[in-house]
N, C-alpha and C positions, 0 to 999 in steps of 0.2 A: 504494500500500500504506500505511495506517495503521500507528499505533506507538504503543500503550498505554505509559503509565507506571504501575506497582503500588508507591505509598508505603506500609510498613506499616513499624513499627519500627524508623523512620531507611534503610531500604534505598531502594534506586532501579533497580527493572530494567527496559529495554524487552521489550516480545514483541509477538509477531505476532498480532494478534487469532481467528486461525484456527487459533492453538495450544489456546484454551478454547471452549468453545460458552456457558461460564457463567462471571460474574465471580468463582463460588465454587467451581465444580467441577472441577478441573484433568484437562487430557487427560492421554493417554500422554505427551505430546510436549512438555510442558510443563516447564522447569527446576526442578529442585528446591527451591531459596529461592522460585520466583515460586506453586510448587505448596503450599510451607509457607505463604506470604503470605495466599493464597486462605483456607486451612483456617482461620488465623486470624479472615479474615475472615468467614468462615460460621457460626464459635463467636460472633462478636461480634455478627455480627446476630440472636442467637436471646438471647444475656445479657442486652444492653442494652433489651428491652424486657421480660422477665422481671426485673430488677431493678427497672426500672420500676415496675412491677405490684406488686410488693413494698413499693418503698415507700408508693405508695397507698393499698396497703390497712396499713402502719403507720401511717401519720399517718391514717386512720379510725379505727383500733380507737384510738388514740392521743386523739383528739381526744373518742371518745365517754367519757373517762374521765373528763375534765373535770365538774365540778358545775357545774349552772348560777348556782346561787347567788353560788361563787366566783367565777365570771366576771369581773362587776364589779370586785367589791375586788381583783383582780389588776390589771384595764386601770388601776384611778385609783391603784393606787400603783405600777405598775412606773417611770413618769417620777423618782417622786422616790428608787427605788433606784438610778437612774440620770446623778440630779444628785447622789446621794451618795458613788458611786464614782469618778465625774469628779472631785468637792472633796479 
């Protein structure tokens, strides 16, 4: 018989792997903190790459805002706002 360990927010439970059929879907038979733990985990796998996606598409709309002109004169002087702050 195997023995899953479920880490989520500092807990530590064992279970019997033939208490879930899914590592996010909890049976009937499943404990409650290990049944909380799962939920959590099936909220975090849909956030974390919906966030993702987010900021993607920020730092596009984010970057097409930039002038090309400016460009330049920002790369050749950020060093020297930078050896200004350091003095």
């Amino acid at each position: 018989m195997r023995v899953t360990r479920v880490v989520l927010s500092g807990r530590h439970t064992s279970t019997d792997p033939r208490g879930s059929p899914c590592a996010t879907d909890p049976s009937p038979i499943t404990p409650p903190d290990v049944a909380a733990a799962q939920r959590q985990l099936a909220w975090c796998q849909w956030a974390i790459p919906a966030l993702t996606a987010d900021m993607i598409v920020l730092s596009a709309v984010h970057g097409e805002q930039q002038r090309p002109g400016q460009q330049l004169a920002g790369i050749l002087t950020t060093p020297g706002r930078w050896l200004n702050a350091a003095a």
